[in-house]
ZABABA-858218 format. One line per 8 residues: number of its first residue (from 1); for each residue x, y, z of C-alpha. Coordinates in nm, 2 decimals, m for minus. Layout:
<pts>
NUM) X:Y:Z; ...
</pts>
This chain:
<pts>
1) m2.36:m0.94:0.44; m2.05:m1.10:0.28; m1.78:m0.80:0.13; m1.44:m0.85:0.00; m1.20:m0.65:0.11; m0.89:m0.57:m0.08; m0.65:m0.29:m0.07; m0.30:m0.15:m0.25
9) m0.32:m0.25:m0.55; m0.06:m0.02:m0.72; m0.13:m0.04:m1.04; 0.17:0.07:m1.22; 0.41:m0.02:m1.02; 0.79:m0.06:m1.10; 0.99:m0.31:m0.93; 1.40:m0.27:m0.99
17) 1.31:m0.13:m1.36; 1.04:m0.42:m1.44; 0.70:m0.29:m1.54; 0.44:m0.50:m1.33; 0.13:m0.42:m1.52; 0.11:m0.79:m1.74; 0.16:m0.94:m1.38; m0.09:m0.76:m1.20
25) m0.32:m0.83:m1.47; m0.23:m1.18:m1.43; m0.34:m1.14:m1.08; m0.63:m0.96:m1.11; m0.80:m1.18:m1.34; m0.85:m1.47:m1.10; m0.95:m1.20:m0.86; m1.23:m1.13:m1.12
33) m1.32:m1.49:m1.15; m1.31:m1.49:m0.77; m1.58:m1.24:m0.73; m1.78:m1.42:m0.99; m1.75:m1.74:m0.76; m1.86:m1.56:m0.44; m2.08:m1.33:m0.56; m2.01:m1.09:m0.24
41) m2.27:m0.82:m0.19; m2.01:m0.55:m0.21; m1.63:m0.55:m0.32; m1.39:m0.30:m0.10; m1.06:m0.12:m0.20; m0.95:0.02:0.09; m0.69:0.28:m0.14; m0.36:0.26:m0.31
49) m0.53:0.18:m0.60; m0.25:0.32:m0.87; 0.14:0.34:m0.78; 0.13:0.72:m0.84; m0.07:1.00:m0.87; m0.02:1.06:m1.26; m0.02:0.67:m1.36; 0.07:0.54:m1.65
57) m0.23:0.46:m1.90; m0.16:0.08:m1.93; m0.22:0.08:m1.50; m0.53:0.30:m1.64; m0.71:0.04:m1.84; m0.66:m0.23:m1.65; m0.84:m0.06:m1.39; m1.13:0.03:m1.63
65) m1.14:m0.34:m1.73; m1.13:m0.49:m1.38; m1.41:m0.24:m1.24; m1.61:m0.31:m1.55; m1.64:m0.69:m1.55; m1.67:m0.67:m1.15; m1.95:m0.43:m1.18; m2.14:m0.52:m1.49
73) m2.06:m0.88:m1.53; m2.07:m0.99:m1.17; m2.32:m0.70:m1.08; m2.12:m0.65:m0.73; m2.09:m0.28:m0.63; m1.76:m0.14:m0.56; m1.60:0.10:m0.27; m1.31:0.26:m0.36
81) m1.12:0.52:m0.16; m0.77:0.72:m0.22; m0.46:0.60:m0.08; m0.17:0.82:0.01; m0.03:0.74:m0.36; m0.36:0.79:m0.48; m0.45:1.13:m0.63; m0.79:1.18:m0.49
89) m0.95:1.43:m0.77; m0.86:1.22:m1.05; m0.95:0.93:m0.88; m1.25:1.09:m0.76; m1.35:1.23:m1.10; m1.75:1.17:m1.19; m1.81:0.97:m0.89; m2.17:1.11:m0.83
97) m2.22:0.98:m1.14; m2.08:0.63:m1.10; m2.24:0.57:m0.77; m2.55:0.52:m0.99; m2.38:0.24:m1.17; m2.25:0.10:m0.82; m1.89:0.25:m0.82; m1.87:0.44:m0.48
105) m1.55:0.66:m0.54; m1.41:0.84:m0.25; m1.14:0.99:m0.34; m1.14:1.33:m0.13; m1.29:1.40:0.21; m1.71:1.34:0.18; m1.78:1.66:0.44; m2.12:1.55:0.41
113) m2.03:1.22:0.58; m2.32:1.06:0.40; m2.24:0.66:0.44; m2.28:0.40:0.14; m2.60:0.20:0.24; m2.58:m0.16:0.13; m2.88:m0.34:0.19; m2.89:m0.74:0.28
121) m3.14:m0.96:0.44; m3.08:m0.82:0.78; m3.13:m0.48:0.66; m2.88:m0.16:0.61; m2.51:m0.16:0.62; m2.34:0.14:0.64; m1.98:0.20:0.48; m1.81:0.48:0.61
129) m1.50:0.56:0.35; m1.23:0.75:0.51; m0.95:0.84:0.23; m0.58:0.95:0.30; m0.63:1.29:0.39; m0.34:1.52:0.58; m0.41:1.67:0.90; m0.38:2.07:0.74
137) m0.65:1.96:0.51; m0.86:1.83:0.78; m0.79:2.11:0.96; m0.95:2.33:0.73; m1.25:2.17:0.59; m1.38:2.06:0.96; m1.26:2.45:1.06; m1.11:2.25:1.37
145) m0.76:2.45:1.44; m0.63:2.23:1.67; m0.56:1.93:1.46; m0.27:1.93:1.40; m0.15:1.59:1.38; m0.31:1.23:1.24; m0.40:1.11:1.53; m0.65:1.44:1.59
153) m0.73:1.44:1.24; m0.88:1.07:1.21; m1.03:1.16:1.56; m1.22:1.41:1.42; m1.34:1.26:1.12; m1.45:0.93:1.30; m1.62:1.11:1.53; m1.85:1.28:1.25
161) m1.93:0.91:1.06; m2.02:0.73:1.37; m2.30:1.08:1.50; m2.43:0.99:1.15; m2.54:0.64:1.16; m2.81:0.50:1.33; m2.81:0.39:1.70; m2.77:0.01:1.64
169) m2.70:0.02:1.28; m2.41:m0.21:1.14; m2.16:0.00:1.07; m1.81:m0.07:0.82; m1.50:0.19:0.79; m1.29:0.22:0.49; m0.98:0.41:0.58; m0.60:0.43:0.43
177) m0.41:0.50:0.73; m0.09:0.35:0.94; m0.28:0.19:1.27; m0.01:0.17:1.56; 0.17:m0.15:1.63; 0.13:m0.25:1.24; 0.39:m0.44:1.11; 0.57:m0.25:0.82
185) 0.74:m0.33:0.51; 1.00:m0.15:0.27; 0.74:m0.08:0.01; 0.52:0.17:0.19; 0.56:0.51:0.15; 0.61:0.68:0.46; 0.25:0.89:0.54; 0.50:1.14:0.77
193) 0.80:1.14:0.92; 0.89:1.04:1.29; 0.61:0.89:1.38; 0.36:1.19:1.32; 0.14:0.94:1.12; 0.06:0.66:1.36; m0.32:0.68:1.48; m0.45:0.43:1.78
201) m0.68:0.17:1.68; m0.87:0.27:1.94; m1.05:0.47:1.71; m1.23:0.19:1.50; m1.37:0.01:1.80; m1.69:0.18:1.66; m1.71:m0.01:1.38; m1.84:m0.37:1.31
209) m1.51:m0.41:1.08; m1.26:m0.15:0.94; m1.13:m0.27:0.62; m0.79:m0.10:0.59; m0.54:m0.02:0.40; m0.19:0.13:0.35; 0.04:m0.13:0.53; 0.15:m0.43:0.28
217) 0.13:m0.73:0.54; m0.22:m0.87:0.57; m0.26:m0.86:1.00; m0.48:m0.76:1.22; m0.42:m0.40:1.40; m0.59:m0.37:1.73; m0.85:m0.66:1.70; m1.02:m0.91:1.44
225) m1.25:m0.70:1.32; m0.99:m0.43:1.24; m0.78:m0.58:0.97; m0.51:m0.45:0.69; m0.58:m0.70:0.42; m0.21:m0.65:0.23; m0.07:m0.53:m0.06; m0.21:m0.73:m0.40
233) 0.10:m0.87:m0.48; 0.47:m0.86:m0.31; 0.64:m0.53:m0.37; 1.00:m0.56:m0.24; 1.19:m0.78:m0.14; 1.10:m0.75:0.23; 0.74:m0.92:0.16; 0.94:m1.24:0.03
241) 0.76:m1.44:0.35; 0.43:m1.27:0.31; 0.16:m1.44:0.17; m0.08:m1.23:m0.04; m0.47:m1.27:0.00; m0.79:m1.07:m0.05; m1.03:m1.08:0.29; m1.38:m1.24:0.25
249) m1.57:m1.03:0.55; m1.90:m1.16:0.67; m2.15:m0.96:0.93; m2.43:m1.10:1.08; m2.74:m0.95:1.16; m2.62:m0.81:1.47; m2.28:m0.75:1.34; m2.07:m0.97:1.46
257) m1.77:m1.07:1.20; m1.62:m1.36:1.11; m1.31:m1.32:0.80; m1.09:m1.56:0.59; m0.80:m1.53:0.39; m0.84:m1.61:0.01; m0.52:m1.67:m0.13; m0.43:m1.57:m0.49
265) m0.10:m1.71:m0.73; 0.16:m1.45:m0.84; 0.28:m1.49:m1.24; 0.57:m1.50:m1.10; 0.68:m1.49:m0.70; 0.96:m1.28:m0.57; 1.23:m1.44:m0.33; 1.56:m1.39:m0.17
273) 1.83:m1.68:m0.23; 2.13:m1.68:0.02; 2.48:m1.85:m0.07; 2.82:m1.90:m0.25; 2.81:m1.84:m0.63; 2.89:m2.18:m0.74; 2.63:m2.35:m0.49; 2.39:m2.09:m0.67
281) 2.44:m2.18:m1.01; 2.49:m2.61:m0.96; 2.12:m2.59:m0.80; 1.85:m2.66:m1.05; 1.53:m2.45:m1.00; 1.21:m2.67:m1.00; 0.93:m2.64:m1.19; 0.85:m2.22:m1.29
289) 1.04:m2.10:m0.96; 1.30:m1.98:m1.23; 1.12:m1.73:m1.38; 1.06:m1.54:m1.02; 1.19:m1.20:m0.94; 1.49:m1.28:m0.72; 1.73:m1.06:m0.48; 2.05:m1.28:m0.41
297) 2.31:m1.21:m0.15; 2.61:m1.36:m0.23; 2.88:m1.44:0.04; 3.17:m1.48:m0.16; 3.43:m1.28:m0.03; 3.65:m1.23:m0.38; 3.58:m1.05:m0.67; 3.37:m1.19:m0.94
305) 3.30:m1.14:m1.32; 2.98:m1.04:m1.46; 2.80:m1.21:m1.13; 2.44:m1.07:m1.28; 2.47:m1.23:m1.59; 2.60:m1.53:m1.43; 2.28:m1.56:m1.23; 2.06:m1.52:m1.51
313) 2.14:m1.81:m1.70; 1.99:m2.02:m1.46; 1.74:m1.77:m1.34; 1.67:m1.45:m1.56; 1.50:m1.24:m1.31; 1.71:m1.16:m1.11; 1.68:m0.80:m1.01; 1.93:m0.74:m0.76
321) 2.29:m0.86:m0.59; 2.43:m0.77:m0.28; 2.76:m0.83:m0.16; 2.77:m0.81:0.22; 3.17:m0.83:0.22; 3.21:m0.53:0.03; 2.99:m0.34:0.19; 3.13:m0.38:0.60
329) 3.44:m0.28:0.64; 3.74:m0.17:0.49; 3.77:0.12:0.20; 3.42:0.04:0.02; 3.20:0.11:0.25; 2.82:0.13:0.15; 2.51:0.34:0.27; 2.48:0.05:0.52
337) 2.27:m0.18:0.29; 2.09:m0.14:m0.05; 2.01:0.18:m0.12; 1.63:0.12:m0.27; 1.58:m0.03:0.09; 1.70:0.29:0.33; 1.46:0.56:0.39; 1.57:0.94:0.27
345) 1.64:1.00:0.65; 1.86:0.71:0.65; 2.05:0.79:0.30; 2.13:1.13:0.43; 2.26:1.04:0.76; 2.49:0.76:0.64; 2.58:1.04:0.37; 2.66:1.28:0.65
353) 2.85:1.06:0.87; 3.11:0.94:0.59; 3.10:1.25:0.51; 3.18:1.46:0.80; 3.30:1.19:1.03; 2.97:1.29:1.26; 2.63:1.20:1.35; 2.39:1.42:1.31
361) 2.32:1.66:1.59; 1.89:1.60:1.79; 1.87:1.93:1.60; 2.02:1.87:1.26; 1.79:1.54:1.27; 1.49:1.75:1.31; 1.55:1.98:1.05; 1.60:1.72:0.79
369) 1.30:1.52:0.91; 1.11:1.88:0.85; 1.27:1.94:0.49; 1.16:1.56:0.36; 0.82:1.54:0.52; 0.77:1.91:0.31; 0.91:1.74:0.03; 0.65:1.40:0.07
377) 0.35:1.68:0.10; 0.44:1.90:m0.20; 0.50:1.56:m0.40; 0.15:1.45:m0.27; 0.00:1.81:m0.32; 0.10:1.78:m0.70; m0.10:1.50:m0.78; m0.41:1.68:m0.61
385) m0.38:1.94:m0.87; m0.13:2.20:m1.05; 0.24:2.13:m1.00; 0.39:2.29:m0.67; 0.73:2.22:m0.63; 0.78:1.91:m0.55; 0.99:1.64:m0.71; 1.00:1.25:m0.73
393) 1.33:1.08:m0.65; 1.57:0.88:m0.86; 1.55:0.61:m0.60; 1.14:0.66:m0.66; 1.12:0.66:m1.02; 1.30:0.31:m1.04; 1.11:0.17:m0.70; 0.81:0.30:m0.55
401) 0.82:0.34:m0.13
</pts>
């Protein structure tokens, strides 16, 4: 049995103002051709699969075209659960009938907990999707009142898939979650606050692989066979180092797994340059580097003219400046970096602190962690269905986290 696994797509994404739709296209077509080449017996998206849970209708069609050639072109099924930006009833919308077609959507909680059954030489594989859900929600479709955190809730549901497969049988978990001891990036969107969301990995040793998704950096999280395979392309700045693959997954007929990293190009790659104005601009960019999406952090301590459109005669993406002097010390003091980059949490207690001249109190910090992670929920819950109340940030409407 040979899958793909790929996750976090976010289609639709905006990074600093720049629609990425043409370049995640871009990408997604040699990831078409890919699955062509390979011809896996199942393709894997392990949620995240739109940037929001109203997406645009560009991010849309793209999707439509991509599932399309992958499913009738290449005949390779597809899994596909929600992600935490995901809204799971529109994503989940006629998957009985696509299922029949070989698009297994799992966009809300299967109470059933009926596994996809792929078959290869060896026999049955079971897939076991597990989409973002929130712990209330498990809560009350499992009628278990004592979850009341993550960690319970993906204990509970875990439980149920592995009582439903065969002694002995080969066994494969989707699930969108934060594993502990993953390595983060700035682009994620926190699934709680303080900590709340972190489950042990402990709870995929089950499983012959877990194919996850939610954190951007492709790693493993608790063993080989338990493995974020990253983000589809870099999504802030923080991933400049990262490099961006798709995981071909191969079980034997006893289950044992062996992986490898396929790499895919970027249109255009996004990097961090470091250094004095002038040094900047008398370099000369090889080859396309130019054209990548850029974050430079300029050490000049004076003031400068028009430093953007400076910088974007020699390279025209750039998307952001920071100025390190004018932000430590003295009278122009920042939020204590760049704002797209600080959590709410963080905005609010550098806010507070300038503010008030104090930290914030054990107690006032749980309050506010309270009144966001209610603010995260009722933005999730309105993508699940009618408006409730929540709202979408300035800060999110430019950049995604």
């Amino acid at each position: 049995m040979r899958f793909i696994h790929t996750a976090d797509w976010h289609l639709g994404r905006i990074f600093h103002g720049v629609h990425l739709t043409d370049d995640q296209a871009y990408i997604l077509e040699q990831f078409v051709r890919l699955v062509g080449d390979i011809k896996p017996d199942a393709v894997v998206i392990a949620g995240d699969v739109y940037d929001r849970s109203v997406p645009p209708h560009e991010a849309v069609q793209l999707l439509d075209e991509v599932l399309y050639r992958i499913i009738m072109d290449c005949r390779v099924p597809v899994l596909i659960i929600a992600g935490n930006h995901d809204s799971s009833q529109r994503l989940g919308f006629g998957h009985r009938l696509l299922a029949r077609q070989g698009l297994y959507i799992t966009g809300q909680l299967n109470t059933g907990f009926v596994p996809v059954v792929i078959e290869d030489a060896h026999g049955p594989v079971y897939f076991c999707p597990v989409p973002y859900i929130e712990p209330p929600v498990v809560r009350e479709l499992l009628g278990m009142r004592d979850v009341q955190e993550h960690d319970g809730a993906m204990a509970a549901v875990v439980g149920r898939w592995t009582s439903r497969v065969p002694p002995g049988g080969r066994k494969v978990a989707l699930a969108h979650t934060f594993v502990a001891g993953g390595e983060e990036s700035e682009s994620e969107r926190p699934l709680s606050i303080g900590g709340a969301d972190r489950v042990p990995a402990a709870h995929f040793q089950a499983f012959n692989y877990t194919a996850l998704g939610h954190l951007h950096k492709s790693q493993a999280a608790g063993g080989e066979h338990i493995r974020y395979a990253g983000s589809l392309m870099k999504y802030s700045f923080s991933e400049a180092a990262h490099n961006k693959s798709v995981t071909l997954v191969e079980l034997d007929a006893l289950g044992n797994v062996t992986w490898e990293a396929l790499s895919l190009s970027p249109r255009r790659d996004v990097r961090c340059i470091d250094g004095y104005l002038s040094d900047i601009l008398a370099e000369t960019p090889g080859g396309d580097s130019k054209e990548d999406y850029i974050m430079v952090t300029l050490r000049d301590s004076g003031a400068i003219l028009d430093a953007i459109g400076k910088l974007r005669e020699v390279y025209p993406n750039v998307l952001h400046i920071e100025r390190p002097y004018l932000t430590s010390g003295g009278a122009l003091r920042g939020p204590g970096g760049d704002h797209r980059r600080l959590s709410e949490m963080d905005l609010f207690t550098s806010f507070f602190q300038q503010v008030s001249g104090e930290e914030l109190s054990p107690e006032q910090q749980k309050v506010l962690a309270r009144t966001v992670e209610q603010i995260y929920r009722q933005d999730y819950q309105a993508g699940q269905g009618a408006w409730s109340g929540g709202f979408i940030s300035k800060r999110e409407e430019g950049v995604r986290v």
